[in-house]
C-alpha positions as CSV (number, residue, x, y, z in Angstrom):
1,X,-191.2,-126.0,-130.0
2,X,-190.8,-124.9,-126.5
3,X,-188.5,-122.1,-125.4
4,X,-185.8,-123.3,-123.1
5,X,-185.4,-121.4,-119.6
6,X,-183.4,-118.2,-120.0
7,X,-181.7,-118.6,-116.8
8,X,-180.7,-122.2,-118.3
9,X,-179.7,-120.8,-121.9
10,X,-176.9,-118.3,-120.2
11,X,-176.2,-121.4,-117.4
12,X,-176.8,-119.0,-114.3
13,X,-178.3,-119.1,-111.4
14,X,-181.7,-117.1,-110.9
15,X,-179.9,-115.0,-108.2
16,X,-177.4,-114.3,-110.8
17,X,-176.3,-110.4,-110.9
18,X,-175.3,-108.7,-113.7
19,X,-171.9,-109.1,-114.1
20,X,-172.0,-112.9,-114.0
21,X,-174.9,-112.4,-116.5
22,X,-172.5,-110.8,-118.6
23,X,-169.7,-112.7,-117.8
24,X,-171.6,-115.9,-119.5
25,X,-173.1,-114.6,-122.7
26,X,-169.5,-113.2,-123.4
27,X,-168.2,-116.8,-122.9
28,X,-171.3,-117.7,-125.4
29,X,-171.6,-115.3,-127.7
30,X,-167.9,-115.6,-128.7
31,X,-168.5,-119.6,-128.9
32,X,-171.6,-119.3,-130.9
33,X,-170.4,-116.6,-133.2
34,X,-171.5,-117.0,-137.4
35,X,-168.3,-115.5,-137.8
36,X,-166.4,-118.6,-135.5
37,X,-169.1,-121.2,-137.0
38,X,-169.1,-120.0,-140.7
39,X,-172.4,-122.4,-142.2
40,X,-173.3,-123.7,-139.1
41,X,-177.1,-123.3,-138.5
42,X,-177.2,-124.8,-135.3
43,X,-174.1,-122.2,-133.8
44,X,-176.1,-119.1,-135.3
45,X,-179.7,-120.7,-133.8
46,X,-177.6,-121.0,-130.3
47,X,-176.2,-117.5,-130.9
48,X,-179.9,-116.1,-131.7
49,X,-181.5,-117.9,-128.3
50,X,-178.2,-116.8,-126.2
51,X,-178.7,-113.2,-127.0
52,X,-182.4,-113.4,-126.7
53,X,-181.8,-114.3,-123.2
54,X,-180.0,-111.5,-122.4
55,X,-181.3,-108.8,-123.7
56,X,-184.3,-110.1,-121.3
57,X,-182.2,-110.8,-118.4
58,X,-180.0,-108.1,-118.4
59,X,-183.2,-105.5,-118.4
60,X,-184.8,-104.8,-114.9
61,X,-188.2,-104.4,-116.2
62,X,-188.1,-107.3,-118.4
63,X,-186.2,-109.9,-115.9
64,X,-188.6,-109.4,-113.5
65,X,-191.6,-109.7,-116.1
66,X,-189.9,-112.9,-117.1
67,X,-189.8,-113.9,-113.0
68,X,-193.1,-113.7,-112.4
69,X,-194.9,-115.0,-116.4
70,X,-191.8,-116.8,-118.0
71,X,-192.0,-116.6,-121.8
72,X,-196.1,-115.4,-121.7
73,X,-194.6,-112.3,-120.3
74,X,-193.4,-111.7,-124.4
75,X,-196.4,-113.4,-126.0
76,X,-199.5,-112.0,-127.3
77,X,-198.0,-108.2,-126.8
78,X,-196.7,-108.4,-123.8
79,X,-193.6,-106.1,-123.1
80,X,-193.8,-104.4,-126.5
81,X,-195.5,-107.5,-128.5
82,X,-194.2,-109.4,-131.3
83,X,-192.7,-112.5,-131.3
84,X,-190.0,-112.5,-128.3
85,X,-188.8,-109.3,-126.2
86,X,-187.5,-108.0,-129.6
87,X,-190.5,-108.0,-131.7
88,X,-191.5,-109.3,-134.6
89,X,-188.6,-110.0,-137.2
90,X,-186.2,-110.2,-134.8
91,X,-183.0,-112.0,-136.1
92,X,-179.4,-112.2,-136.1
93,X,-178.4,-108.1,-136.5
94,X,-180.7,-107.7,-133.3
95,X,-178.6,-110.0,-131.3
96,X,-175.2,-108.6,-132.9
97,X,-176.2,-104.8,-131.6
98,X,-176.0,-106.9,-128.3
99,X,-172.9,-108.4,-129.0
100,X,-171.5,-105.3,-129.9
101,X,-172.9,-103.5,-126.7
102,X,-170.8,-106.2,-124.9
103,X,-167.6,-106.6,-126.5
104,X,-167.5,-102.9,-128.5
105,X,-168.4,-100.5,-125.6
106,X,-167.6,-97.4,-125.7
107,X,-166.0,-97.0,-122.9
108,X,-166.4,-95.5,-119.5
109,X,-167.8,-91.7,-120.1
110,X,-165.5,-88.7,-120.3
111,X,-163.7,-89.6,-123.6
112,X,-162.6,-92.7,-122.7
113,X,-162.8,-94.7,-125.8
114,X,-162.1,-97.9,-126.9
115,X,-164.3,-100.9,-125.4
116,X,-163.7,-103.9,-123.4
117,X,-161.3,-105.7,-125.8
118,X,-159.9,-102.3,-127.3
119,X,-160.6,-99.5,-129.0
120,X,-160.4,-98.6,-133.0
121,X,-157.1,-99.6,-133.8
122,X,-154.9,-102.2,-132.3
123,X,-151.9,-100.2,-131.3
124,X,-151.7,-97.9,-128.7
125,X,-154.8,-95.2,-128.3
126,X,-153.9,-91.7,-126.7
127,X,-156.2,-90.9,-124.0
128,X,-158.5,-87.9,-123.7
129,X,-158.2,-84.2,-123.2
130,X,-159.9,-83.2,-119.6
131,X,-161.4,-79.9,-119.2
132,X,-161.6,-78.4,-115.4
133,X,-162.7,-74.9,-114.1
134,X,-160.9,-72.8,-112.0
135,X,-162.6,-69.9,-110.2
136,X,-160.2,-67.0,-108.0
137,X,-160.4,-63.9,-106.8
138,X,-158.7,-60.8,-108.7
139,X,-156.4,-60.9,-105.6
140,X,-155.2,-64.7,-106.6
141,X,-154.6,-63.0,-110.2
142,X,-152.3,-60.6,-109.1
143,X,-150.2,-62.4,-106.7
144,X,-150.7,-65.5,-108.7
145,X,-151.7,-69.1,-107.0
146,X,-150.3,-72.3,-105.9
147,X,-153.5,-74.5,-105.0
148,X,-154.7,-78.0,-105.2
149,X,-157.6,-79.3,-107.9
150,X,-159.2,-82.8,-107.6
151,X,-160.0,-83.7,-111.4
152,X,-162.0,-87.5,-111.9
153,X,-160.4,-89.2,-114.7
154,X,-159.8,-92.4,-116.1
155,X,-156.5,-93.7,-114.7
156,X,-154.7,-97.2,-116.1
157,X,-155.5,-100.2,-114.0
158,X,-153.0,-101.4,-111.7
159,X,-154.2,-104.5,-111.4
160,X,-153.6,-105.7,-115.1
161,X,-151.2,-102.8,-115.7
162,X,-154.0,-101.3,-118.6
163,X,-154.1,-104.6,-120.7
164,X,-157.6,-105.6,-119.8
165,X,-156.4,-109.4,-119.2
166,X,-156.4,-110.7,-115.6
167,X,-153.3,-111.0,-114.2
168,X,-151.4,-114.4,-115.3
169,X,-154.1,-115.1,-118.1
170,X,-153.1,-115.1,-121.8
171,X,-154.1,-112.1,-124.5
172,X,-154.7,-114.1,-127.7
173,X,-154.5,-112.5,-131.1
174,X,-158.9,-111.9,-132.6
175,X,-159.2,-115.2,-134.2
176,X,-162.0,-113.8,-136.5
177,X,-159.8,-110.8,-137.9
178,X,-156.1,-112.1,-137.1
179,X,-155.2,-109.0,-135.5
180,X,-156.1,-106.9,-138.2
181,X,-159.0,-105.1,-136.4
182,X,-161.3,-105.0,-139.1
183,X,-163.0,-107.7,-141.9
184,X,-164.5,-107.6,-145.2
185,X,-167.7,-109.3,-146.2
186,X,-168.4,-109.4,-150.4
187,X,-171.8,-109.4,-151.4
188,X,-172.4,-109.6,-154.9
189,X,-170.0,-106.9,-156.7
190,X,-169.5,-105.6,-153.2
191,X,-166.7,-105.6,-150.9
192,X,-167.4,-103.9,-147.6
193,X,-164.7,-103.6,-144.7
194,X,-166.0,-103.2,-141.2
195,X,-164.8,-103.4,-137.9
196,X,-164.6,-106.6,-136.2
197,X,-167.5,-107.4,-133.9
198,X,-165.2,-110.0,-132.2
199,X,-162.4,-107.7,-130.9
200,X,-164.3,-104.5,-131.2
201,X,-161.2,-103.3,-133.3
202,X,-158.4,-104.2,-131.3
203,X,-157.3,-106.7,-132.8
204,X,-157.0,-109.3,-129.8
205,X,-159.2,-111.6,-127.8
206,X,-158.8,-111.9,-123.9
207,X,-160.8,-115.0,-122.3
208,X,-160.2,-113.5,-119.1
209,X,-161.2,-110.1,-118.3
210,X,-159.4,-108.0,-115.5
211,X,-161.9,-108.4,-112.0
212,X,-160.7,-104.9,-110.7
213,X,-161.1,-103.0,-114.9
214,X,-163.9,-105.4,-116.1
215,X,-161.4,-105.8,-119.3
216,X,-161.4,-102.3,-120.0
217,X,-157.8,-101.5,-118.8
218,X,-158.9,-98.2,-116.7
219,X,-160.8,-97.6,-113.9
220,X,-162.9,-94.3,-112.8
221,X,-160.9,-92.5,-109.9
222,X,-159.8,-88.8,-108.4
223,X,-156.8,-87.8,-109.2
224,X,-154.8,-84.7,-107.0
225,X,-152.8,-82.2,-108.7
226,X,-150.7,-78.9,-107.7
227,X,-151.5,-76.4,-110.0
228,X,-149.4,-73.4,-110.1
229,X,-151.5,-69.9,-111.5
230,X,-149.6,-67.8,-112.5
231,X,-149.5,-63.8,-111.7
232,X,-151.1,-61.8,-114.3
233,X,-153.9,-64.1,-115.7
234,X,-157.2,-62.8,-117.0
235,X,-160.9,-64.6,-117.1
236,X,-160.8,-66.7,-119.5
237,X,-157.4,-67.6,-120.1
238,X,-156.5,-71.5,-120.6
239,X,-153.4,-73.3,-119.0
240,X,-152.7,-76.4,-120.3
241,X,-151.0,-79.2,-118.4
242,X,-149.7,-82.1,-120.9
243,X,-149.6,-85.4,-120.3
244,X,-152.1,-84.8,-117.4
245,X,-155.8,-85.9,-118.7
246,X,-157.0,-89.3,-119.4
247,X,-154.9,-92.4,-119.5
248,X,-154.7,-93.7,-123.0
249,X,-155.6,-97.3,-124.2
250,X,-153.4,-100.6,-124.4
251,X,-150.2,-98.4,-123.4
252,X,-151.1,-95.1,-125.4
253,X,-150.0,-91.5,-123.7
254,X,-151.9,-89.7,-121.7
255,X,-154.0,-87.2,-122.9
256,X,-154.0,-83.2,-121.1
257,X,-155.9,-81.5,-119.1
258,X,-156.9,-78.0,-119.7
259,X,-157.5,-75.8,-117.0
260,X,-160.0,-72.8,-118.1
261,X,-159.9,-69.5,-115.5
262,X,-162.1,-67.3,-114.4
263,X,-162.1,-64.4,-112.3
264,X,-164.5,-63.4,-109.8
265,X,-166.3,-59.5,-109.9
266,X,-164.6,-57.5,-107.4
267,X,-166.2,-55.6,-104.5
268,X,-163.6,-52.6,-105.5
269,X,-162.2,-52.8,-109.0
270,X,-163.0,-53.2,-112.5
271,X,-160.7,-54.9,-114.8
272,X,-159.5,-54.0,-118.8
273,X,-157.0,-55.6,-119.7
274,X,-153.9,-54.9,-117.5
275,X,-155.5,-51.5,-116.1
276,X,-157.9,-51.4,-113.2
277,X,-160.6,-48.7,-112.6
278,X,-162.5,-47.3,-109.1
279,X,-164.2,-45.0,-108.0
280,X,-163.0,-42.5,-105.2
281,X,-165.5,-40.4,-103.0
282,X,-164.5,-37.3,-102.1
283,X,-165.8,-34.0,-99.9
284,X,-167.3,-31.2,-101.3
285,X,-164.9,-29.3,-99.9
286,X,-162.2,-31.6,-100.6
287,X,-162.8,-31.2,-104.1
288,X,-163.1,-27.3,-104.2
289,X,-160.3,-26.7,-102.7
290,X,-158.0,-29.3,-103.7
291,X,-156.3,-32.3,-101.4
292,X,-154.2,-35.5,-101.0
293,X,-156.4,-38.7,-100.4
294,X,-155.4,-42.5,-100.3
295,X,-156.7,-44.8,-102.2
296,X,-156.5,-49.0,-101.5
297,X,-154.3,-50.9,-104.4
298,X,-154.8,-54.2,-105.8
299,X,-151.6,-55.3,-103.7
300,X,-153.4,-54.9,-100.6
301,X,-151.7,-50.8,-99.8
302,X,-152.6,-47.7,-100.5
303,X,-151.2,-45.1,-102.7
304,X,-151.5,-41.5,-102.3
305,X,-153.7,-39.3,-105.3
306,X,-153.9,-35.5,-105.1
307,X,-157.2,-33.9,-106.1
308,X,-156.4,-30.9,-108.1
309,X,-158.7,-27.4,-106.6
310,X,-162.0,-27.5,-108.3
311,X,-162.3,-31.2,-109.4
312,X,-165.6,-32.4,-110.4
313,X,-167.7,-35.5,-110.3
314,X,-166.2,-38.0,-112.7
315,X,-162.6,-36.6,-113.0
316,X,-160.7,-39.3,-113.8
317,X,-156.7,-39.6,-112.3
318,X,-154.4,-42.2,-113.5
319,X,-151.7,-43.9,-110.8
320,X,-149.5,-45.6,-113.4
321,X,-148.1,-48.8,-112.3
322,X,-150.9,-49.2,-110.0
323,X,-152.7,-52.0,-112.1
324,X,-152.4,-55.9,-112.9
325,X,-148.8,-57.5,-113.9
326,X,-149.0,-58.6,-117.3
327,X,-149.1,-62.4,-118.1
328,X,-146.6,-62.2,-120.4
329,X,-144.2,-59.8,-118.6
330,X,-143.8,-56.1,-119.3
331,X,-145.0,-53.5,-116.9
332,X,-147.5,-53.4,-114.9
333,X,-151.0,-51.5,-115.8
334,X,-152.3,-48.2,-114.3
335,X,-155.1,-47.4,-111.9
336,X,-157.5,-45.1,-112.9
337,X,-159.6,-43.4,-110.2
338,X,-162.8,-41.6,-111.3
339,X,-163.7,-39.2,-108.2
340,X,-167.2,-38.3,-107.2
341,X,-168.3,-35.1,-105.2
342,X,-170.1,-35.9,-102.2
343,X,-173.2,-33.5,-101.7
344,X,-173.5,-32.8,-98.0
345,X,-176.8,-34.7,-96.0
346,X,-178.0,-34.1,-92.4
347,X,-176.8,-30.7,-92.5
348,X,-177.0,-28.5,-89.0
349,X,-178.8,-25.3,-88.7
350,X,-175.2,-23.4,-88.6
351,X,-174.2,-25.5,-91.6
352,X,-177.1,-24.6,-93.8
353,X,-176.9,-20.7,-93.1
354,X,-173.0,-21.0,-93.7
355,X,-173.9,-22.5,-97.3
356,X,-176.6,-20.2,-98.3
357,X,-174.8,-16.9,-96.9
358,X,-171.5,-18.7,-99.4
359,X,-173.8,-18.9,-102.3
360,X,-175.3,-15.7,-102.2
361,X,-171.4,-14.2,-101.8
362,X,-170.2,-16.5,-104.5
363,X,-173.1,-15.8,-107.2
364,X,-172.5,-17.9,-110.3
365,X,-168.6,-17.2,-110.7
366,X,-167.3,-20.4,-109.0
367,X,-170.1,-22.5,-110.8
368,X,-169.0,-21.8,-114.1
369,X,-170.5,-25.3,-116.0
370,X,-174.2,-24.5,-114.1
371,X,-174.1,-20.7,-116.1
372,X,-172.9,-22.1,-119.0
373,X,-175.8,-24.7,-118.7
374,X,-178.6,-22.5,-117.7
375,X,-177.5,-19.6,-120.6
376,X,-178.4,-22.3,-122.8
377,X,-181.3,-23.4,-121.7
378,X,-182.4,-19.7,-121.5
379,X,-181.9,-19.3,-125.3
380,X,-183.8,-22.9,-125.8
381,X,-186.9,-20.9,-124.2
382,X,-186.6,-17.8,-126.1
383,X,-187.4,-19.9,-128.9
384,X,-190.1,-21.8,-127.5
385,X,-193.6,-20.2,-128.5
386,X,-197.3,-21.4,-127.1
387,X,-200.0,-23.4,-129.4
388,X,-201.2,-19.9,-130.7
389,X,-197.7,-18.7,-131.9
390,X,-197.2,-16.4,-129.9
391,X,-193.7,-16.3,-127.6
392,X,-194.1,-17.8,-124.6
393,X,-193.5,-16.0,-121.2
394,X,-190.6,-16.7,-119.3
């Protein structure tokens, strides 16, 4: 017996697009159901040849194989062989994977949920937690930060006010379940309870679906916020809003949206915990004989640090209260400054004889860490002998 046209089976057009494809094996599928036509051959053999034509006419590649070859384009191993575009064996659980693909989606990405006629349950779903990324500067940490984030989330349909239904058009409880969500089929000894593949779980049956959701009862959009940062707030740290993530199904709350921190390097200062730490440059000269400098702040100013006489590369100096505010309140962290002698470059003639005439004056007594150094490594060679045991010469 002779295939009937596809096009002609889902009673479209050839110039149909997907949607009204769609559209008609919905209005089909649900009329040719087994489970609406319980020992009906003839509904289940329509129900077979509807989703046959779909799952051909709602693929790209195999639509426009079918344009150009008709049903050849399956036969004799075309397309992936076998005996139609499934293969061979193909029967009715095939063509249910479609139906549930249609009518038990899984939603529209990002946690979504729930399908075109519902989700899991038929009472209200909540809607999913949103994760977004916030990147500042250790400036914006300090002060804290008012600023404005665009986060893409699912949002209820104002068109159908989140039922999925198009405006005016009746939501019918699932005749196949009777609200219930889910059926049981016994086989043999066996009772099994699944979810209903007429309602996808929800429980109810709209004939119309929403033109602006597609029946869903969300649409994809960008939402605006003001988000407030407040002072104090390290990498890593989480702020939660509530009630600001994803809109939840058939009436359900709102889910939230988590906000997750993090802190750029800075150019200046290191961060632990509520302390900051820099490093301070200072003269030779400077540091041998002792001095005031300024150093910049986190706040923007400066703060004043004496160098005490004979400081050395990597002294550390603490300015207490000089650090980050603490998120949680308290008082503030310190600054420590970790100084680092400068050694002179590009010296003039005058300059260099000034230096060596001050080091042969001075000797070792103002380099008290280079004798103590040099004594040791004296003794070190004392000890060290040549290949033939005997001392070596120093």
């Amino acid at each position: 017996m002779s295939k009937r046209d596809f096009y002609e089976v889902l009673g479209v057009e050839k110039s149909a697009d997907e949607k009204q494809l769609k559209s008609a094996y919905r209005k089909l599928a649900m009329k040719y159901h087994p489970d609406q036509n319980p020992d009906n051959p003839e509904a289940e053999a329509k129900f077979k040849e509807v989703g046959e034509a779909y799952s051909v006419l709602s693929d790209p590649d195999k639509r426009a194989a079918y344009d150009r070859m008709g049903h050849a384009a399956f036969e004799n191993g075309g397309m992936g062989g076998g005996q139609g575009p499934f293969g061979a064996g193909a029967g009715a659980a095939d063509f249910a994977d479609i139906f549930e693909q249609v009518f038990g989606m899984g939603g529209m990405g990002g946690g979504m949920g729930g399908g075109r006629r519902g989700g899991r349950s038929n009472g209200p779903a909540r809607g999913a937690d949103l994760r977004f990324d916030l990147e500042i500067n250790l400036e914006d940490a300090f002060h804290g930060k008012d600023t404005t984030i665009t986060v893409p989330t699912a949002m209820e349909c104002e068109r159908c006010d989140g039922q999925g239904n198009e405006p005016g058009t009746p939501i019918e409880t699932c005749p196949t379940c009777s609200g219930t969500g889910r059926i049981r089929r016994s086989q043999g000894f066996f009772t099994m309870e699944q979810t209903c593949p007429t309602c996808g779980g929800g429980g109810r049956y709209v004939e119309t679906p929403c033109q602006a959701c597609d029946g869903v009862g969300r649409v994809r959009k960008n939402r605006t916020l003001n988000v407030t940062v407040p002072a104090g707030v390290e990498d890593g740290t989480r702020i939660r809003l509530a009630g600001e993530g994803e809109a939840g199904g058939r009436g359900g709350p709102r889910g939230d949206l988590y906000i997750f921190i993090s802190v750029r390097p800075h150019e200046l200062f290191e961060r632990d915990g509520p302390n900051l730490y820099c490093r301070a440059p200072s003269s030779m000269v400077k540091a041998a004989l002792g001095c005031s400098i300024e150093v910049p702040t986190i706040e923007g100013g400066k703060a004043e640090m004496k160098i005490p006489e004979g400081a050395q590369t990597g002294r550390r100096m603490r300015l207490r209260g000089k650090g980050m505010p603490r998120l949680r309140g308290g008082p503030r962290g310190d600054m420590i400054v970790e100084l680092f002698v400068e050694t002179p470059r590009n010296l003039s003639d005058r300059q260099k004889e000034l230096l060596q005439e001050f080091g042969e004056i001075s000797g070792e007594s103002c380099n008290p860490d280079s004798e103590g150094f040099f004594n040791k490594v004296k003794q070190f060679w004392d000890d060290v002998t040549t290949d033939d045991g005997r001392p070596s010469a120093n």
